[in-house]
C-alpha positions as CSV (number, residue, x, y, z in Angstrom):
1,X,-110.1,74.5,-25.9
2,X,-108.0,71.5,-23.8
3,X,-105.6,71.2,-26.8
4,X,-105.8,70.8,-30.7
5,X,-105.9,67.2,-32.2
6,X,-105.0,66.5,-35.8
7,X,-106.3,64.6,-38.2
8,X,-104.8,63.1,-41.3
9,X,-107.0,62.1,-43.8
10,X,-106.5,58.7,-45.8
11,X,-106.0,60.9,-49.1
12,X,-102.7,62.5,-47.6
13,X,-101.2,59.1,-46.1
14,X,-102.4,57.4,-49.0
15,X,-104.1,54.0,-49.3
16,X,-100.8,52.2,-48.8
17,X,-99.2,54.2,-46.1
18,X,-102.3,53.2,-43.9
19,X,-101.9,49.8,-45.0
20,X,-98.0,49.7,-43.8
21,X,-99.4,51.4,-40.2
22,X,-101.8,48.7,-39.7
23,X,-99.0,45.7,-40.6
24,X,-96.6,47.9,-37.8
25,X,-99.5,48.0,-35.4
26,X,-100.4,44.2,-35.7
27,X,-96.7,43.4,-35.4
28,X,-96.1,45.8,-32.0
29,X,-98.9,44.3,-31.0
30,X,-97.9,40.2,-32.0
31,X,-94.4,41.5,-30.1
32,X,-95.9,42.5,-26.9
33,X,-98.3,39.5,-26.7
34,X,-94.9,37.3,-27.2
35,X,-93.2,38.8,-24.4
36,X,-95.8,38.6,-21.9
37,X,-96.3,35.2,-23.0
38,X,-93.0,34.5,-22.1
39,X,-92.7,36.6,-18.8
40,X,-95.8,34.6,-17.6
41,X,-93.9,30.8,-18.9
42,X,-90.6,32.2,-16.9
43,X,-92.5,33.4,-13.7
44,X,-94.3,29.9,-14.1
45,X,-91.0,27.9,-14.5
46,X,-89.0,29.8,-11.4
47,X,-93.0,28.6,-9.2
48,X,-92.1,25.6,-10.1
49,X,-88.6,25.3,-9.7
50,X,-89.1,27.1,-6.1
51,X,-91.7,24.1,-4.9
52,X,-88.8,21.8,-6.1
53,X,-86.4,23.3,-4.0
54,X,-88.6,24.1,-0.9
55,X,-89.7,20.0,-0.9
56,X,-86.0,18.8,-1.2
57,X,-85.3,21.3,1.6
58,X,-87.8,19.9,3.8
59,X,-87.0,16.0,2.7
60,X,-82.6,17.6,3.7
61,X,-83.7,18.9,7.0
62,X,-86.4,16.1,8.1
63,X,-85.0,14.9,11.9
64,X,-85.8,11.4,11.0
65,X,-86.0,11.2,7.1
66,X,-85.4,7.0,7.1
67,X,-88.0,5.9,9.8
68,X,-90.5,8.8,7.5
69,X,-89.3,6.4,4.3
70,X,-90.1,3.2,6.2
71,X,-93.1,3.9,7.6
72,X,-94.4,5.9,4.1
73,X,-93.9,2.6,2.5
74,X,-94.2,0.1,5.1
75,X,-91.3,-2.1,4.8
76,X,-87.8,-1.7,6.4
77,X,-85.1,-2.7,4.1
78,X,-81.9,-4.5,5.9
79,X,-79.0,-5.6,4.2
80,X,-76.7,-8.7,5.1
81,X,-74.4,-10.7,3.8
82,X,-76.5,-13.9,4.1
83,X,-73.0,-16.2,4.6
84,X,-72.0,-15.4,8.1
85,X,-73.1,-18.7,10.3
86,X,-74.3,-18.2,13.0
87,X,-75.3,-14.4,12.4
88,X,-76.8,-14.5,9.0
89,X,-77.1,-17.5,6.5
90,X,-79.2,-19.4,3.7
91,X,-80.6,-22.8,4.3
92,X,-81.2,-25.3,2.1
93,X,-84.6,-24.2,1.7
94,X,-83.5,-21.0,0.2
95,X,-84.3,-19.1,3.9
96,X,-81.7,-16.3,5.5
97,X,-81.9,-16.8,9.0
98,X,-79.0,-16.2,12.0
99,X,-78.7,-14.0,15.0
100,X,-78.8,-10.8,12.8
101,X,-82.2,-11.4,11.2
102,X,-83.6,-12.2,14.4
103,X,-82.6,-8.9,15.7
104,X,-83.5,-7.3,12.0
105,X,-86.9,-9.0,12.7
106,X,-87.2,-7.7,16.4
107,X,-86.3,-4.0,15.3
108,X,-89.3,-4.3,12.1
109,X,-92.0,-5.5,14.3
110,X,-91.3,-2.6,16.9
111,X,-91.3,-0.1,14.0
112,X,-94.8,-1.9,13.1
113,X,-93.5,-3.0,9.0
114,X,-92.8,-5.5,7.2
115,X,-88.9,-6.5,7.2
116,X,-86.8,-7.2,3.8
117,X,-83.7,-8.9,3.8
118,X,-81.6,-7.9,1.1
119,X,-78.2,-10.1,0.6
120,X,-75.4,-9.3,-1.6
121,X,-71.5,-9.5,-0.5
122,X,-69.9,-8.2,2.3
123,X,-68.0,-5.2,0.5
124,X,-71.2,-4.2,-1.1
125,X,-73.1,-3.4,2.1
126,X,-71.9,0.1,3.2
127,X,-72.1,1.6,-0.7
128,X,-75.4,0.2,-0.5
129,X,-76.1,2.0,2.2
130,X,-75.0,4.9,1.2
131,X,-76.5,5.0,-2.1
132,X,-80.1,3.9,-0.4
133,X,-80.7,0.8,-1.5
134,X,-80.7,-0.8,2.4
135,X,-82.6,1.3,5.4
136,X,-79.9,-0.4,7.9
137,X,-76.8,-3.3,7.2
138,X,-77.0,-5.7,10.5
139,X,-74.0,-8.3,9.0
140,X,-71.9,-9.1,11.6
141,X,-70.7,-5.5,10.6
142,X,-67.3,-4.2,13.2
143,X,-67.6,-0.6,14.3
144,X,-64.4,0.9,13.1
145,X,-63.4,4.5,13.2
146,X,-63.2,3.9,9.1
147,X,-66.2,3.1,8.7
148,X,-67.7,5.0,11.3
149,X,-66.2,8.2,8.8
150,X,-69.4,7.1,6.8
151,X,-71.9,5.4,8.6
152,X,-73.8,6.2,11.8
153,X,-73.2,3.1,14.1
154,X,-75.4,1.8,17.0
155,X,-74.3,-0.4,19.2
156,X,-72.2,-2.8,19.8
157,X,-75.1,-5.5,19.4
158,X,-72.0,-8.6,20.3
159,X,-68.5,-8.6,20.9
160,X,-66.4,-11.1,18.4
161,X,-62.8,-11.2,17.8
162,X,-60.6,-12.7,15.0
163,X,-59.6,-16.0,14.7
164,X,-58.0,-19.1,12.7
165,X,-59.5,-21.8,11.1
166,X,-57.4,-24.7,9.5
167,X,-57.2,-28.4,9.5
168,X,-55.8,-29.7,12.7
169,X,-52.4,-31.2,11.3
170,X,-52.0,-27.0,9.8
171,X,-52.0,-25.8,13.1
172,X,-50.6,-28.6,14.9
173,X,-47.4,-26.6,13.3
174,X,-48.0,-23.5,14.8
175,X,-47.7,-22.6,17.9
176,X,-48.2,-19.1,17.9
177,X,-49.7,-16.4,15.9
178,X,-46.4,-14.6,15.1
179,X,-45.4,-17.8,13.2
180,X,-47.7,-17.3,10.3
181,X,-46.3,-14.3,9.4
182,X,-43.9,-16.5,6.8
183,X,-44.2,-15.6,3.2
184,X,-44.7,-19.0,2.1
185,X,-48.0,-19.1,4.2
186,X,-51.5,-18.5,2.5
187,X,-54.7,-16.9,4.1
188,X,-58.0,-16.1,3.4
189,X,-60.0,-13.6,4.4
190,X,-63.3,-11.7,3.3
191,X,-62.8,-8.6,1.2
192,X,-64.1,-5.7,2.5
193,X,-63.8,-7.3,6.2
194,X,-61.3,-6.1,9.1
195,X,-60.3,-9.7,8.7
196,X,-58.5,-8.5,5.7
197,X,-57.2,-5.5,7.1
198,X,-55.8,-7.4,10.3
199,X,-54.4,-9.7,7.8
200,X,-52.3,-6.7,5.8
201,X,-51.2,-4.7,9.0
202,X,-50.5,-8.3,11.3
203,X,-49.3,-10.6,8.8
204,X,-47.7,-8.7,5.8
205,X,-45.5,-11.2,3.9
206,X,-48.3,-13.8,3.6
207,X,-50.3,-14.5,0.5
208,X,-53.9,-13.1,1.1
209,X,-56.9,-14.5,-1.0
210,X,-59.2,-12.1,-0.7
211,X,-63.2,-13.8,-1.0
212,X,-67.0,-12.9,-1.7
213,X,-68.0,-15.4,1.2
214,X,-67.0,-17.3,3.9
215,X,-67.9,-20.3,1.6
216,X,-65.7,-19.4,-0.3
217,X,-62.8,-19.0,2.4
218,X,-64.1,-22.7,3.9
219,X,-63.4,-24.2,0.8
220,X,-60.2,-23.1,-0.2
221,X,-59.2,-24.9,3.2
222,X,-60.7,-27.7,2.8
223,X,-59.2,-28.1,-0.8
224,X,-55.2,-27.2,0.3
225,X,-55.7,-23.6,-1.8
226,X,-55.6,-21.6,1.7
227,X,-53.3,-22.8,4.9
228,X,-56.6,-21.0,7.0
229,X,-59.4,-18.7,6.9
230,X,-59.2,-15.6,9.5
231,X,-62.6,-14.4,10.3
232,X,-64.9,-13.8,13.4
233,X,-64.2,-16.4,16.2
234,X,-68.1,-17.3,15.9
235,X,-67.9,-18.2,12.1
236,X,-64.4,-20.1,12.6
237,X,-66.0,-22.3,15.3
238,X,-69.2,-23.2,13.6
239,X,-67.5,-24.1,10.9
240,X,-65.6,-27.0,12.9
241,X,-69.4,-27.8,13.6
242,X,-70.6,-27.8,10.5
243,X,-68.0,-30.1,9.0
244,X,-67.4,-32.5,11.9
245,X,-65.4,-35.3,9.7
246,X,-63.6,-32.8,7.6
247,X,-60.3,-32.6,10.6
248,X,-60.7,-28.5,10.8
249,X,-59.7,-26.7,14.2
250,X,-60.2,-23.2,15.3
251,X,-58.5,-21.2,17.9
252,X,-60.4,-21.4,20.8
253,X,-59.7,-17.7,22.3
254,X,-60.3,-14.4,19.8
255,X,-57.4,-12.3,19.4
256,X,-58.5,-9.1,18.6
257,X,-61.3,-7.0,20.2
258,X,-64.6,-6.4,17.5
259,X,-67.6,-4.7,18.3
260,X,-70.7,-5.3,16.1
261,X,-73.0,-2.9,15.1
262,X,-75.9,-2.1,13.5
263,X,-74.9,0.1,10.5
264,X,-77.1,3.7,10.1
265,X,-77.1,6.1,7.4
266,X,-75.3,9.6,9.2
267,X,-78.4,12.0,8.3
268,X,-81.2,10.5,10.9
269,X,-80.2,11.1,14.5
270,X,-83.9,10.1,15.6
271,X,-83.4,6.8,14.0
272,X,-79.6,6.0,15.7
273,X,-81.5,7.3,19.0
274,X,-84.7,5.2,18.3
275,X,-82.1,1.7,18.0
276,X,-80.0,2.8,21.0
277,X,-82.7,3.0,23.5
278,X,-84.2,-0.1,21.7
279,X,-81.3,-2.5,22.2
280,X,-81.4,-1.4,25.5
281,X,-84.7,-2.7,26.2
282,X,-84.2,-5.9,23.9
283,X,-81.2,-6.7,26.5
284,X,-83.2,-5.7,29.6
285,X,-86.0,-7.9,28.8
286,X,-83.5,-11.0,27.9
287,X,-84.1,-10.7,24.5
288,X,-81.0,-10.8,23.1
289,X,-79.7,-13.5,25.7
290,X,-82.5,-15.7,24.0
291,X,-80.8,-15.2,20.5
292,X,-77.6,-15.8,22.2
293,X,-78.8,-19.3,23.5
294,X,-80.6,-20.2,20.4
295,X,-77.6,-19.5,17.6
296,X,-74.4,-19.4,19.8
297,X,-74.9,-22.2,22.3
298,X,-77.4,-24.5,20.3
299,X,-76.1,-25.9,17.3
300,X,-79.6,-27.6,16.1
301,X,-79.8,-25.4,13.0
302,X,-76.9,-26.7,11.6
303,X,-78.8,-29.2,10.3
304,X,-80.7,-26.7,8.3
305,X,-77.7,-25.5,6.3
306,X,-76.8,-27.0,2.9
């Protein structure tokens, strides 16, 4: 016979005892649905949690993740410090225009998008950067090994150098660098700028009022605060242009060395190519010898400024 089954009948469990079998069953049974439930919300979760991972992967390991950003929304992002005449400065009309936004206006129409300037101070523009609020910083920006530590740089775009701007009877005093290094001197300089470093390594003793703008810096000269302002030959010399009855002087001659560049976050080699081979092509085709002409050897729009 394949084996003997056995039957209980209800009279020898009693009506109660099958009463407490059925609760167990329903309650195994309740358990078991709760744990596959939950199994099936887990394996769901870790899906999930996998696509997340496997689309920040791909984002990480993207060959060119900022030129995919720009052109995804259409716009390219540059940050400047909008108060370094002739390379980047407000009019009276509220515009920022200079040498750098020409070139930051050059690189958006090859990349077929709109361009964005986005001004804040000069010490701002590499955390900005870095945190990915600005595709690029063109700002007059040296290319120094410090900096270098965390931003891609392309270029150099110009050469500047330091200088000094004071009123004329100021320098008439000294006649050579070495004799500003006395502690009853003050400079200014713009924080965040390798003016200000040159000033702490060259000229130690001095007192150095560190600035948001070159504004700034000007002033302070031109109300007896500051004996001079070091910063970029270019910006000392246009401001003797820009105040022509207000006695200032700059040294004609830069002297330190200072590469521009075009500040790049580190993660998009196709991008830092992509510049490289297209300041080449802005220089071969005279392009950048136009902007040279037009901010560095006609002074027209100084009329434009406030």
């Amino acid at each position: 016979m394949g084996g003997s089954r056995v039957f209980l009948p209800e009279k020898t469990l009693g009506k109660t005892g099958v009463q407490n079998t059925a609760r167990a069953t329903g309650k195994a049974l309740s358990r078991g649905k709760e744990k596959e439930d939950m199994k099936r919300l887990i394996v769901i979760a870790a899906f999930v949690f996998a696509l997340f991972l496997v689309s920040s992967c791909a984002t990480m390991m993207s060959p060119a993740p900022v030129i995919q950003q720009v052109s995804t929304r259409g716009e390219l992002v540059v940050g400047t410090a909008g108060s370094m005449p002739p390379l980047n400065m407000k009019t009276k009309d509220g515009r920022i225009v200079g040498y750098d936004i020409d070139l930051a206006q050059l690189i958006a129409d090859y990349m077929g998008v709109k361009l964005r300037v986005q001004t804040m101070p000069f010490s701002d523009l590499l955390p900005a950067l870095e945190a990915g609020k600005v595709d690029m910083v063109i700002s007059g920006m040296t290319m120094t090994p410090e900096r270098n530590l965390k931003a891609a740089f392309v270029g150099p775009y110009r050469i500047s150098g330091k200088s000094v701007l004071a009123k004329t009877a100021t320098l008439a005093r000294v006649d050579e660098v070495s004799e500003i290094k006395a502690s009853n001197v003050t400079l200014a300089a713009l924080k965040g700028s390798t003016s200000q470093s040159f000033v702490e390594a060259v000229f130690p003793n001095v007192k150095l009022i560190l600035v948001k703008d070159y504004d700034e810096a000007v002033k302070l000269v031109l109300d007896d605060k500051a004996h001079a302002m070091v910063a970029d030959h270019p910006i000392c010399i246009t401001t003797v242009l820009r105040y022509p009855d207000k006695d200032l002087v700059a040294l004609i001659t830069p002297f330190t060395y200072e590469p521009l560049g075009i500040a790049v976050p580190p993660n998009d080699p196709l991008l830092v190519n992509w510049l490289e081979n297209l300041l080449d092509s802005l220089d071969g085709m005279g392009e950048l010898q136009a902007m040279n002409e037009r901010w560095f050897e006609n002074g027209s729009w100084i009329k434009e400024l406030p």
